[in-house]
C-alpha positions as a Markdown table, in Angstrom:
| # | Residue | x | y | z |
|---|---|---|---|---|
| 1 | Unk | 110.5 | -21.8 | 29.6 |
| 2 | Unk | 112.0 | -18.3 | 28.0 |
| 3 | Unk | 111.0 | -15.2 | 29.1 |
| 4 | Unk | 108.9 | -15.0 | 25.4 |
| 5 | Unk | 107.0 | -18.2 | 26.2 |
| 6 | Unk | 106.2 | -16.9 | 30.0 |
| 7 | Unk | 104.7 | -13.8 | 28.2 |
| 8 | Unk | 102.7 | -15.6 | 25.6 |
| 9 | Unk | 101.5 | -18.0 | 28.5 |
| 10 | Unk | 100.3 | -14.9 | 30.3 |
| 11 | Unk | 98.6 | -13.5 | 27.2 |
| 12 | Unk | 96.6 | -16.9 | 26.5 |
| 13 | Unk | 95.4 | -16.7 | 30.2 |
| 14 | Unk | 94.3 | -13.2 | 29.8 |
| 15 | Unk | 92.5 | -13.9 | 26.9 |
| 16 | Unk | 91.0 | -17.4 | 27.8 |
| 17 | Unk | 89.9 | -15.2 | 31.4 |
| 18 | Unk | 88.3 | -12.1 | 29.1 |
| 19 | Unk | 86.4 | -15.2 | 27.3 |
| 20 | Unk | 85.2 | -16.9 | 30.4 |
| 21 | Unk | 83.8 | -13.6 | 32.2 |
| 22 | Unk | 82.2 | -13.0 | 28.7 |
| 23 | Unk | 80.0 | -15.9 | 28.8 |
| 24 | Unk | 79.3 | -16.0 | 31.9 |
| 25 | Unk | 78.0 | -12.3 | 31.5 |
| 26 | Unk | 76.2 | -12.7 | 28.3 |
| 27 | Unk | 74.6 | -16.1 | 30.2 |
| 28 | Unk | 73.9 | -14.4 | 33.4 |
| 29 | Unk | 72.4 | -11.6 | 31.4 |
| 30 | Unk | 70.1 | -13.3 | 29.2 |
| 31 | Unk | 69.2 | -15.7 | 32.7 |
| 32 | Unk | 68.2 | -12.5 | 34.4 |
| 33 | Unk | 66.3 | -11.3 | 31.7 |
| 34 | Unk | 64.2 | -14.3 | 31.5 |
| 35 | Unk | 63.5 | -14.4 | 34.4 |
| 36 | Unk | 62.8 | -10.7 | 35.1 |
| 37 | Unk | 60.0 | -10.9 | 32.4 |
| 38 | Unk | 58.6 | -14.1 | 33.7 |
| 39 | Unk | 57.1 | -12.3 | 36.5 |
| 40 | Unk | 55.5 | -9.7 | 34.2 |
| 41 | Unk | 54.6 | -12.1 | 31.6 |
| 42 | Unk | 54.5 | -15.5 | 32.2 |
| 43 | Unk | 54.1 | -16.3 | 28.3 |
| 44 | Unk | 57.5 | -18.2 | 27.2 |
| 45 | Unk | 56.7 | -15.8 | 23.6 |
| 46 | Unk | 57.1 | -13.1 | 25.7 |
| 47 | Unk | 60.2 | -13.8 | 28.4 |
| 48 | Unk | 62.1 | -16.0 | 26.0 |
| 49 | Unk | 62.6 | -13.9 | 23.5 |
| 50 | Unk | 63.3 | -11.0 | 25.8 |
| 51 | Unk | 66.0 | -13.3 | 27.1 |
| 52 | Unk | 67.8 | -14.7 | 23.8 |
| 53 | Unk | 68.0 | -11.1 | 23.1 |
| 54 | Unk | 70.2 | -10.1 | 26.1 |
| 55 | Unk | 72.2 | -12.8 | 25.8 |
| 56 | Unk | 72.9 | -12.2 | 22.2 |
| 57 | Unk | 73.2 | -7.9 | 22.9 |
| 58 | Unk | 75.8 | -9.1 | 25.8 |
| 59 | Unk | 77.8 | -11.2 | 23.7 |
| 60 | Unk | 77.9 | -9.3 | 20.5 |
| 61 | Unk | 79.2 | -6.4 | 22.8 |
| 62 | Unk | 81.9 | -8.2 | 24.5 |
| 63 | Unk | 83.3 | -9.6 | 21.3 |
| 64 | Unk | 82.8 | -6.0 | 19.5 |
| 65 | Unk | 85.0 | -5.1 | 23.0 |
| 66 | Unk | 87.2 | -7.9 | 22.3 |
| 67 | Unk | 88.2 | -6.9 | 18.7 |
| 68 | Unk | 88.5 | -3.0 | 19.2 |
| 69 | Unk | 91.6 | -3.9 | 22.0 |
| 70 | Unk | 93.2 | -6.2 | 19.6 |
| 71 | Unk | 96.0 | -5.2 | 17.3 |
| 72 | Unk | 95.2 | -4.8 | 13.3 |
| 73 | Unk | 97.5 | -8.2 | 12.5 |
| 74 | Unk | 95.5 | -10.5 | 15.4 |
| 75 | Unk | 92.6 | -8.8 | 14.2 |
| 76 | Unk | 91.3 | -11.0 | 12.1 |
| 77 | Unk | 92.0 | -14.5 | 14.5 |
| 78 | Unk | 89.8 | -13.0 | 17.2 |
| 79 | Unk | 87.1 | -11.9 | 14.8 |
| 80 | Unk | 87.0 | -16.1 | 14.6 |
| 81 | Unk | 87.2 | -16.3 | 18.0 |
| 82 | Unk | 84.8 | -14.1 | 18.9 |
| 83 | Unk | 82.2 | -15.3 | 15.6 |
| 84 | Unk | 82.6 | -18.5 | 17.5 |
| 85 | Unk | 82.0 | -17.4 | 20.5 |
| 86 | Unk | 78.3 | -15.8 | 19.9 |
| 87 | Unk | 77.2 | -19.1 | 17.9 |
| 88 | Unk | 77.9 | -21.3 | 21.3 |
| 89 | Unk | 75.8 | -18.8 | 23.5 |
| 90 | Unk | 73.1 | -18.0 | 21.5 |
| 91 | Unk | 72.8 | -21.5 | 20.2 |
| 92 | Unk | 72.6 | -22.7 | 24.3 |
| 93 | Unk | 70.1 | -19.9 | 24.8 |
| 94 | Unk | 68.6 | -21.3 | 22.1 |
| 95 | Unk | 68.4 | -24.9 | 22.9 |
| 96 | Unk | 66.2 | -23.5 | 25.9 |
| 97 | Unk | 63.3 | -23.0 | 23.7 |
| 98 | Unk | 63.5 | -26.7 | 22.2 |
| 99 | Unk | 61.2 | -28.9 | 23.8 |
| 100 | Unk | 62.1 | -32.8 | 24.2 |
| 101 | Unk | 59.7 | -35.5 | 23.2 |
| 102 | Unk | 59.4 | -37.6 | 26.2 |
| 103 | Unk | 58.9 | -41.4 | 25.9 |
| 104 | Unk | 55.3 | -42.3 | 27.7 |
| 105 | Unk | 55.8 | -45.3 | 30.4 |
| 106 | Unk | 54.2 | -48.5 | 29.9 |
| 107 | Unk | 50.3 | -49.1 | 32.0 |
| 108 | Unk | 49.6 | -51.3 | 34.8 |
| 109 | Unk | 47.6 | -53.6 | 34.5 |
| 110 | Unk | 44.3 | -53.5 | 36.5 |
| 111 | Unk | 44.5 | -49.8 | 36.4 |
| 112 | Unk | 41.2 | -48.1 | 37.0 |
| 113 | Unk | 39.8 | -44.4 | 37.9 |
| 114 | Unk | 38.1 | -42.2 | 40.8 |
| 115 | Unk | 37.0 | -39.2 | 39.8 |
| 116 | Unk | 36.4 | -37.3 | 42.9 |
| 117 | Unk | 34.6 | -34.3 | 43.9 |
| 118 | Unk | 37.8 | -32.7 | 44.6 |
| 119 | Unk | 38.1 | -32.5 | 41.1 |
| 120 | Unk | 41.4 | -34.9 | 40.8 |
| 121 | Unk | 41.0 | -38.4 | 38.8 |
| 122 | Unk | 43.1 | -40.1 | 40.3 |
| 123 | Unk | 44.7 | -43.9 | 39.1 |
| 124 | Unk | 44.4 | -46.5 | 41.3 |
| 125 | Unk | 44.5 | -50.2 | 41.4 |
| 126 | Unk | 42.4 | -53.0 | 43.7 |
| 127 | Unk | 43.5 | -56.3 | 45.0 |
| 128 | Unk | 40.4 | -57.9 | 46.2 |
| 129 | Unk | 40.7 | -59.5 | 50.0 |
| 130 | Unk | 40.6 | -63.4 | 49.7 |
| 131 | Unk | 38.8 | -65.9 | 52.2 |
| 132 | Unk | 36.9 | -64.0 | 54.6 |
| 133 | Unk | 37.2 | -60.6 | 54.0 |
| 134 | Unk | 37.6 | -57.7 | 56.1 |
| 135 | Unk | 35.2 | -54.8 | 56.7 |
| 136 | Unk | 39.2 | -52.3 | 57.0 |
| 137 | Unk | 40.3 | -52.0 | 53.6 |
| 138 | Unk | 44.2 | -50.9 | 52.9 |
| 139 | Unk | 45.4 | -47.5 | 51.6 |
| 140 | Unk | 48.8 | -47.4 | 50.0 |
| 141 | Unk | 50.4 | -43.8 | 49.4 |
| 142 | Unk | 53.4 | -43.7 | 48.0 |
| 143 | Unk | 56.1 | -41.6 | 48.8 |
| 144 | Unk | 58.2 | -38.1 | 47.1 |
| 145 | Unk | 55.4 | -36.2 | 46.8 |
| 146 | Unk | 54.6 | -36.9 | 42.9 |
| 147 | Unk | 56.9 | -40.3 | 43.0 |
| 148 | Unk | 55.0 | -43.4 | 42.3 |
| 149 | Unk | 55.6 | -46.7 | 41.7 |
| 150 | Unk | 52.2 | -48.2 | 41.3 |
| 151 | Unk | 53.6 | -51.9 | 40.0 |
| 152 | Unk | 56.3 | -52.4 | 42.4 |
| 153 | Unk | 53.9 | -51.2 | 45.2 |
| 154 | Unk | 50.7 | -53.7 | 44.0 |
| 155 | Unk | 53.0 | -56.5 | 44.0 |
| 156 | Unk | 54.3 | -55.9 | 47.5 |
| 157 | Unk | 51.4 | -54.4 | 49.5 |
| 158 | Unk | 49.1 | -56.4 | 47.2 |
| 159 | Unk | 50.3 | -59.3 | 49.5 |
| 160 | Unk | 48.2 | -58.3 | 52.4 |
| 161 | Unk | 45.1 | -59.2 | 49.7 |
| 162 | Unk | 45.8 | -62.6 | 51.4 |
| 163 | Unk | 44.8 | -61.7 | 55.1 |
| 164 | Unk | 41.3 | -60.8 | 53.9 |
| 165 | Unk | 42.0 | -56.7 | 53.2 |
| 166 | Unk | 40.8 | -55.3 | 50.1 |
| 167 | Unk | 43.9 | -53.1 | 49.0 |
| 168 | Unk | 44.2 | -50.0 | 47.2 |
| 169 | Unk | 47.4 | -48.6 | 45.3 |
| 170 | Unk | 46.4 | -45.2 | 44.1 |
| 171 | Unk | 48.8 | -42.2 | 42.3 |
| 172 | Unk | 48.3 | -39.1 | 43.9 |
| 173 | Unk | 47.4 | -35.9 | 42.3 |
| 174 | Unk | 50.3 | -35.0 | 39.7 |
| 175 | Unk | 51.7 | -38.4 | 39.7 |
| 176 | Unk | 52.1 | -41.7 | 37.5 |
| 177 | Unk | 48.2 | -41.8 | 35.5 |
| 178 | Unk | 46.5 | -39.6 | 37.5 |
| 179 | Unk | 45.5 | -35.9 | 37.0 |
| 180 | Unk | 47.9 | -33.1 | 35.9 |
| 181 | Unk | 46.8 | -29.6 | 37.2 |
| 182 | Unk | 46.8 | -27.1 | 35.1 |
| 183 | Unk | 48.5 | -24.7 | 37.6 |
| 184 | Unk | 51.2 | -25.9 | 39.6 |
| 185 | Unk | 49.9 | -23.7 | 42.9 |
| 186 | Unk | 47.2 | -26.1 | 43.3 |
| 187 | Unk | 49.5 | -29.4 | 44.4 |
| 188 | Unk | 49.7 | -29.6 | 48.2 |
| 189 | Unk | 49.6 | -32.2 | 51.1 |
| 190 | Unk | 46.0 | -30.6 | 51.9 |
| 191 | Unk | 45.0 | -30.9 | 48.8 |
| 192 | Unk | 46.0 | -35.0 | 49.0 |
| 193 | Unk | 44.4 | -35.2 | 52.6 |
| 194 | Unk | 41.2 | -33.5 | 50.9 |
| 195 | Unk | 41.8 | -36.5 | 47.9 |
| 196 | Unk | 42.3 | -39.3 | 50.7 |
| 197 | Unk | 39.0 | -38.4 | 52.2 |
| 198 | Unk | 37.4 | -38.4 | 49.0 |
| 199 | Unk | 38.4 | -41.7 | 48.5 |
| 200 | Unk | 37.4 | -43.1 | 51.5 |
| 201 | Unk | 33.9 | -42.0 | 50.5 |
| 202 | Unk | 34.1 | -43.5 | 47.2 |
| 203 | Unk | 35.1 | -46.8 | 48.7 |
| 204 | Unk | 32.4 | -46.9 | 51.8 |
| 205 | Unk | 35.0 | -47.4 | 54.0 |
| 206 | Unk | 34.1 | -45.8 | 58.1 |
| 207 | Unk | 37.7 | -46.4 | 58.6 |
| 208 | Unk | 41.2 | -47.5 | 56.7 |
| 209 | Unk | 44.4 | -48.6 | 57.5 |
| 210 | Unk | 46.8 | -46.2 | 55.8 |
| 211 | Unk | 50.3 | -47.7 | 54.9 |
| 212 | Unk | 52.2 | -45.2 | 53.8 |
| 213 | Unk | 56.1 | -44.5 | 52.5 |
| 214 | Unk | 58.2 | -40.9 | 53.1 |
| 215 | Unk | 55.7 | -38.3 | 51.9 |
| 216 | Unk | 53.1 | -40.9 | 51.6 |
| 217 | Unk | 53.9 | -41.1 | 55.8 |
| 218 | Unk | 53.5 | -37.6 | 56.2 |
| 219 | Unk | 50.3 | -37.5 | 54.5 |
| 220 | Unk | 48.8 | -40.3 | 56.8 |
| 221 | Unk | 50.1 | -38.5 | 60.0 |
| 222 | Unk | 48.2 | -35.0 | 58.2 |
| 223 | Unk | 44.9 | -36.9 | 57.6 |
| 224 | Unk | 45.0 | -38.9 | 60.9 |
| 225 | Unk | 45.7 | -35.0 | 62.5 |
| 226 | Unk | 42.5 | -33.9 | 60.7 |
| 227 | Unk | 40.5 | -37.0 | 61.0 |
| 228 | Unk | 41.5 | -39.1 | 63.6 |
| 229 | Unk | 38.3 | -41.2 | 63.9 |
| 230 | Unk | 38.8 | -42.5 | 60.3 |
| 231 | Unk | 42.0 | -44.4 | 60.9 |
| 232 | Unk | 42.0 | -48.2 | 62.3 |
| 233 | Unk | 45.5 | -48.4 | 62.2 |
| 234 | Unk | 48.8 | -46.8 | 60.9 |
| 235 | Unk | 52.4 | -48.1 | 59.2 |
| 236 | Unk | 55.3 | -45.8 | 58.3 |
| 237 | Unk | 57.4 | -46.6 | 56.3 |
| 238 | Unk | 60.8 | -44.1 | 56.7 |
| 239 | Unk | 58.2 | -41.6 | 57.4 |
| 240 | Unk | 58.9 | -37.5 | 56.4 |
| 241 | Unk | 59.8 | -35.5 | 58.9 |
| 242 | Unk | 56.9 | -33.3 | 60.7 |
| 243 | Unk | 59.0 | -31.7 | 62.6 |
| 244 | Unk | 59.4 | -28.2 | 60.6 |
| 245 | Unk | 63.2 | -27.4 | 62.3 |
| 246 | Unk | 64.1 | -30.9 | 60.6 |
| 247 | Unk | 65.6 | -30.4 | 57.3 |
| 248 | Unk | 67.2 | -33.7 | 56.5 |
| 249 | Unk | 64.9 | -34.1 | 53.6 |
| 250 | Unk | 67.0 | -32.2 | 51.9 |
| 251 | Unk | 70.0 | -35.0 | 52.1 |
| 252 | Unk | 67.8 | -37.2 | 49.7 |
| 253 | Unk | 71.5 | -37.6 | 47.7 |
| 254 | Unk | 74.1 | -37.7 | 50.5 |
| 255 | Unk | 74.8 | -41.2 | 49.9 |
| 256 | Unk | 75.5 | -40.8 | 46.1 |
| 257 | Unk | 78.8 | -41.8 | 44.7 |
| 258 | Unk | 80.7 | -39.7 | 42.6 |
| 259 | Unk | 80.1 | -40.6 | 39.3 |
| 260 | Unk | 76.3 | -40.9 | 39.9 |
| 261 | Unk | 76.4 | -37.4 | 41.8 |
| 262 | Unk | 77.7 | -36.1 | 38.9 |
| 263 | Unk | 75.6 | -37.6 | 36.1 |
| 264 | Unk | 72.9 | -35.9 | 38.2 |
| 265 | Unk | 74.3 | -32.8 | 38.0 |
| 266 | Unk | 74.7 | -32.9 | 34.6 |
| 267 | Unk | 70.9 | -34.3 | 34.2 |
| 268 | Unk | 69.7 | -30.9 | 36.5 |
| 269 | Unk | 71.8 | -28.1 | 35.0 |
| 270 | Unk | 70.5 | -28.8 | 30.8 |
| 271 | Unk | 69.3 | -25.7 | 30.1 |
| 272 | Unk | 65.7 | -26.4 | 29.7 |
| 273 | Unk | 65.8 | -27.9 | 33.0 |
| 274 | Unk | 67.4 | -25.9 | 35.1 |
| 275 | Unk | 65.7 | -22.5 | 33.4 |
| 276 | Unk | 62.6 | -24.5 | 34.1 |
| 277 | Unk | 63.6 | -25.1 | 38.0 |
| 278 | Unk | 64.5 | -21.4 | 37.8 |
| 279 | Unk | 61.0 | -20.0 | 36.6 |
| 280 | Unk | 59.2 | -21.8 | 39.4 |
| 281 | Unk | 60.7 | -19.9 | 42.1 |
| 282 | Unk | 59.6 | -16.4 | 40.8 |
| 283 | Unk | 56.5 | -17.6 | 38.9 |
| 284 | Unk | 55.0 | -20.8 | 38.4 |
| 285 | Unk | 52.5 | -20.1 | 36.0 |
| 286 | Unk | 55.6 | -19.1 | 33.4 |
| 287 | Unk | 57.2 | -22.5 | 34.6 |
| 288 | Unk | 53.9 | -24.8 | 33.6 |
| 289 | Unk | 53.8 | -22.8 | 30.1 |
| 290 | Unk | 57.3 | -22.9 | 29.7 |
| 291 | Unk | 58.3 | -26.7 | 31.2 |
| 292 | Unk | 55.0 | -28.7 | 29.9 |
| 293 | Unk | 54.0 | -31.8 | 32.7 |
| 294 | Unk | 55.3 | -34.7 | 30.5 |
| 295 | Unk | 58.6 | -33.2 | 29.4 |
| 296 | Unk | 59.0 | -31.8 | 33.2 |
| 297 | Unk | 58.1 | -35.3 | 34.5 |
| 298 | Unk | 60.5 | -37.3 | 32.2 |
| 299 | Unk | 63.3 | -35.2 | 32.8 |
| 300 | Unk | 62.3 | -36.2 | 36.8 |
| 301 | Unk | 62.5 | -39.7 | 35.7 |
| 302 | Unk | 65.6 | -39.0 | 34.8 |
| 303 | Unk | 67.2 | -37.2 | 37.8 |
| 304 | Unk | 64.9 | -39.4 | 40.1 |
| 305 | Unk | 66.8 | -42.6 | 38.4 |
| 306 | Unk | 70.6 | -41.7 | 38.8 |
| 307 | Unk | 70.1 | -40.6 | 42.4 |
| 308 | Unk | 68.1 | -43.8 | 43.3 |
| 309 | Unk | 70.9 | -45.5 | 44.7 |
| 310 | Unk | 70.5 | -43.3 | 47.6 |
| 311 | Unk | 67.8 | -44.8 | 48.7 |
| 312 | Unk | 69.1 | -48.3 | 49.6 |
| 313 | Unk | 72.3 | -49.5 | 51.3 |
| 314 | Unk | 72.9 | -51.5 | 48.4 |
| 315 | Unk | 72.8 | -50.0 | 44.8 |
| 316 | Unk | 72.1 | -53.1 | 43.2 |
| 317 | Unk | 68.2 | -52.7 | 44.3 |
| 318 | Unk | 68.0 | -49.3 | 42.2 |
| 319 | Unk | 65.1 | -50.0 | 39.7 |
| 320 | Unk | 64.4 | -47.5 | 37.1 |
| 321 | Unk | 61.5 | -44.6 | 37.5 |
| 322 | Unk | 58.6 | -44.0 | 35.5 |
| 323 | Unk | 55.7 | -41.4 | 35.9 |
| 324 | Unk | 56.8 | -39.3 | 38.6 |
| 325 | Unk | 55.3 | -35.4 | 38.7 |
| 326 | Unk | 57.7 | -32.8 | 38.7 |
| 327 | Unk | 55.8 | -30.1 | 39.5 |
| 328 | Unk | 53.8 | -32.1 | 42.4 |
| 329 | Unk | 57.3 | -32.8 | 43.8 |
| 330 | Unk | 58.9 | -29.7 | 43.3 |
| 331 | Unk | 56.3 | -26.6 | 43.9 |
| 332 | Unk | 55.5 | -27.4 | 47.2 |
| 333 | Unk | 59.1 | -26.8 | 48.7 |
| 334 | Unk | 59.5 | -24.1 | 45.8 |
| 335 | Unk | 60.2 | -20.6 | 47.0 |
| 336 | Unk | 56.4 | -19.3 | 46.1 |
| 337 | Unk | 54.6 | -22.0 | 48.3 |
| 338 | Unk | 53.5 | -22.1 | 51.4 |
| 339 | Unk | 55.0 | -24.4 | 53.9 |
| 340 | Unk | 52.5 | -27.1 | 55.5 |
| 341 | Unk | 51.9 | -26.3 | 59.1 |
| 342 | Unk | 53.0 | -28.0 | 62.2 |
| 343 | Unk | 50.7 | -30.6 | 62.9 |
| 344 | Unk | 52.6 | -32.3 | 66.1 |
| 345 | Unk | 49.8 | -30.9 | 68.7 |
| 346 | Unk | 47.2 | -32.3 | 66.4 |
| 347 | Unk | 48.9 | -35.8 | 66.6 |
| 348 | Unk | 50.6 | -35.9 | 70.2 |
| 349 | Unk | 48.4 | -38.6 | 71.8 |
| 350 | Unk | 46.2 | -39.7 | 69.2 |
| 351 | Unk | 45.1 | -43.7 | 70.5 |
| 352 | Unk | 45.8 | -45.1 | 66.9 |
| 353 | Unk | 48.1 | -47.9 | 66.5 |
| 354 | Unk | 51.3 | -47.3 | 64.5 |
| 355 | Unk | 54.3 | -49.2 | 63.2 |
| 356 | Unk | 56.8 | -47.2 | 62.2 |
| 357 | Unk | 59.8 | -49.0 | 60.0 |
| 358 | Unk | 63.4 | -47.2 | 60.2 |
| 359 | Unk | 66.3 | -48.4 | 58.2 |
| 360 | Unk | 69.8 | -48.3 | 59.2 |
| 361 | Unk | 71.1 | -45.9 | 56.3 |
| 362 | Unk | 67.8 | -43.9 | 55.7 |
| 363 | Unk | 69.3 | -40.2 | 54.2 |
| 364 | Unk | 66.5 | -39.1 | 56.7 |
| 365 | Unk | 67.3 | -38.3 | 60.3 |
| 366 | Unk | 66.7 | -40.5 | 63.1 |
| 367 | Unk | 64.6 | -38.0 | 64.5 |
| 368 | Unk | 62.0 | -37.9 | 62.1 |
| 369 | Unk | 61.0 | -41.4 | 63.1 |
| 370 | Unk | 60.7 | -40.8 | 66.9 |
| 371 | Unk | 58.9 | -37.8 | 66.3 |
| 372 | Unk | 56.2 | -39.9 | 65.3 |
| 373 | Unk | 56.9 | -42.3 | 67.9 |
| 374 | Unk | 56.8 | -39.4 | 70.7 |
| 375 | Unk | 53.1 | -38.3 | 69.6 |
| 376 | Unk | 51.1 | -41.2 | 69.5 |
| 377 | Unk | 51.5 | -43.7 | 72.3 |
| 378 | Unk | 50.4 | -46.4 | 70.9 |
| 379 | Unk | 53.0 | -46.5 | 68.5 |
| 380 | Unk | 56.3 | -49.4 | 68.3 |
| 381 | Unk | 59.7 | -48.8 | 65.8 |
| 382 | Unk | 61.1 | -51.5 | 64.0 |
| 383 | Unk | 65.2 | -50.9 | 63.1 |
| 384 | Unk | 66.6 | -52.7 | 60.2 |
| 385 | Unk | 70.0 | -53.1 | 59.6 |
| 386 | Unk | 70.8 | -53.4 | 56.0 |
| 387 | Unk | 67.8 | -51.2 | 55.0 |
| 388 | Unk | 67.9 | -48.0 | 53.5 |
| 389 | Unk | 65.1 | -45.1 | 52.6 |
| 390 | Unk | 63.1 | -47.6 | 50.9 |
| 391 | Unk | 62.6 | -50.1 | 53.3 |
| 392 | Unk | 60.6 | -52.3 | 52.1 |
| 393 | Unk | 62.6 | -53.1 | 49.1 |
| 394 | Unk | 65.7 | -53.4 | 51.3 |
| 395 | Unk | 64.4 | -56.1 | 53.7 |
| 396 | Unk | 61.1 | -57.2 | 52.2 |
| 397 | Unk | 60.5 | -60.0 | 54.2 |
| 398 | Unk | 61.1 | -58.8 | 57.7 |
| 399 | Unk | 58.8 | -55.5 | 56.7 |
| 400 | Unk | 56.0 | -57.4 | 54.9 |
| 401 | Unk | 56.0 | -59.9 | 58.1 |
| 402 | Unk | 55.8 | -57.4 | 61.0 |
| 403 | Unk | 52.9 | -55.6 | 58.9 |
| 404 | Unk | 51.0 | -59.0 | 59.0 |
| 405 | Unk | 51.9 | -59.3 | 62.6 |
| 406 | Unk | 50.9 | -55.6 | 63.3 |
| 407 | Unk | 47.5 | -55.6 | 61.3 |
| 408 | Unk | 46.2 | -59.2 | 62.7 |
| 409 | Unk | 47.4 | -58.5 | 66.3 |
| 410 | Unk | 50.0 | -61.5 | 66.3 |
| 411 | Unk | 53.3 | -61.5 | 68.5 |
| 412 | Unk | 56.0 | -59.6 | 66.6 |
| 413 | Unk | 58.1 | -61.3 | 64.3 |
| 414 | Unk | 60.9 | -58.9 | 65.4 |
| 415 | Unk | 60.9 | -57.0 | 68.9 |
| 416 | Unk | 60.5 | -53.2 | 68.6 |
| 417 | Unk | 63.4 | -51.0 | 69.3 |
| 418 | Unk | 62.9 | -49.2 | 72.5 |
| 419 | Unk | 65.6 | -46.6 | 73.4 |
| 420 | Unk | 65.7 | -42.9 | 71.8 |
| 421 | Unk | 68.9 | -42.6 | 70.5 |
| 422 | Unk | 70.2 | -45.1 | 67.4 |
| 423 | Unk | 71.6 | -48.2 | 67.7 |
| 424 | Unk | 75.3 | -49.1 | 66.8 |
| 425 | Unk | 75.8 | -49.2 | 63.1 |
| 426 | Unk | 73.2 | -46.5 | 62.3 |
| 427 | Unk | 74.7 | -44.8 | 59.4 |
| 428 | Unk | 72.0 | -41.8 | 59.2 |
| 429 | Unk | 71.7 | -38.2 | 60.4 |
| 430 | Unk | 70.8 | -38.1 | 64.5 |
């Protein structure tokens, strides 16, 4: 290349840089802005506008900045340049104020309503014990918080109909058919342990046995802390972690390949989503008004559905997702919430029988499980290979067959894993 190319090289680099910094400023700016006001005013008339003006103030004077530096004869080029420049960032501030029109999912059939005095109605649906039926109906809860999956979980746990156990699949507050708060400071797990109970009344039940998946574990082990006497028996599923020091929920997409990784990427950083992700860690009243419940939730179908290969050891189990709640899933580990408590001294020796099911490339660690394991004492782990987070759809028949076992005191199908530390071939986090 001649010295004259080297130098017009250098010249298109400078001004491609100058361009770059520009709209990243003018973005960061009208970002800042929006979110500034959000805390003042949580009305999107309000910070919206306030941002869309700083973005366009920014941008008109870095192209006015652009042009007065320019020579009179490439003059009128970067007035082009810079005209085009302005239309792509204010049209993406723009396309933040654009709501989608999210598809509704299909109903389940059999779907009926509590209305508690909690104030939640909560979905649920009922498969009726057959032959002699027993006095300790089943409670299903579902994992994520705020990620249901009320037909896959009917046909599975609604198995256990058979053995004489009424069963109940229910969505939690925020999730699938069930209530929508108008406030997103009002999901919480004791607000579901406070809904559980409820429904326990509703359904005359003295006692349950609570099967529960993830979250869904986590909220059994919170409502067996705070009442103990109301649980016959307990089965986790890849249960959440209760100890607080354990952070590997936060691997939920370690397992991702690259292309899906990215696609999710793509899905979280739209603007409307991530400037709606963004509002709910300074002000989540801004982030309801701005991010309404059913375009928040389908855009959580959406993200919830490319990483959901994560969750197995083999991808071709992924299913798509319908009616999760974004806000249920999301405020509670938002940076305005409250972290739930440490309820390990409320557990640690609790008589309850527990089965706890651990898969061999769960994202979560292997510790979360024998935290469990460690409080109550009468408590036994099954470990299966080939299984990932959602166990149960991994290796259906060994888990479906060691909850019959477990619930109508047979010999184990499977023996339970003793030692503390993994077997060979675990592929998750210690």
């Amino acid at each position: 290349m001649t010295r004259v190319g080297v130098h017009r090289l250098v010249r298109i680099l400078r001004r491609g840089a100058r361009v770059l910094l520009l709209v990243l400023a003018a973005i960061g700016a009208g970002f800042g802005a929006t979110l500034g006001a959000a805390r003042l005013a949580p009305r999107p008339a309000v910070f919206l506008p306030a941002g869309l003006a700083l973005v366009t103030v920014v941008a008109a004077a870095g192209c006015w900045l652009v042009l007065r530096g320019q020579p009179r004869h490439r003059r009128a080029r970067s007035t082009v340049l810079s005209a085009a420049l302005l239309l792509v960032v204010t049209t993406l501030a723009v396309t933040t104020s654009l709501p989608d029109h999210p598809a509704t999912p299909p109903p389940v059939p059999g779907l009926a309503y509590w209305q508690l005095d909690t104030g939640s109605r909560l979905a649920y649906v009922k498969r009726a014990g057959t032959g002699p039926v027993r006095s300790t109906p089943v409670v299903v809860l579902h994992g994520g918080p705020g990620i249901p999956d009320m037909a896959g979980d009917v046909a599975f746990f609604g198995q256990l109909a058979g053995l004489g156990f009424d069963v109940y699949v229910y969505d939690q507050l925020g999730a699938g058919s069930s209530t929508r708060l108008t406030g997103p400071t009002g999901y919480s797990i004791d607000r579901d342990v406070a809904d559980l109970e409820q429904i326990r009344r509703v359904i005359g039940a003295e006692q349950m046995i609570l099967i529960g998946h993830s979250y869904g574990a986590g909220l059994a082990a919170h409502y067996l802390a705070g009442h103990p006497g109301r649980v016959a028996k307990l089965v986790l599923s890849s249960p959440a972690p209760i100890d607080p020091a354990d952070r590997s929920s936060d691997r939920a997409t370690a397992g991702l390949e690259v292309g899906p990784r990215l696609r999710s990427y793509v899905a979280a950083l739209a603007p409307r989503a991530l400037l709606g992700y963004a509002l709910l860690q300074v002000n989540p009243v801004a982030a309801h008004a701005y991010l309404g419940d059913a375009e928040a939730d389908a855009r959580n179908d959406t993200i919830l559905t490319i990483t959901a290969p994560a969750l197995h050891c083999s991808p071709q189990l992924v299913s798509p997702v319908h009616g999760s709640g974004f806000y249920a899933l999301q405020y509670p580990q938002s940076a305005t919430a409250h972290p739930p408590r440490d309820i390990r001294p409320a557990l640690t020796g609790l008589p309850t029988p527990t089965l706890i099911f651990k898969g061999s490339c769960d994202y979560l660690s292997w510790h979360s499980a024998t935290t469990y394991r460690q409080a109550l004492p009468d408590s036994e782990l099954i470990y299966l290979p080939g299984a990932g987070h959602n166990t149960y759809q991994d290796q259906p028949g060994a888990v479906i067959n060691a909850i019959r076992a477990f619930l109508t005191a047979q010999t184990p199908p499977q023996a339970p894993y003793q030692p503390t530390t993994p077997p060979d071939g675990y592929q998750g986090p210690p």
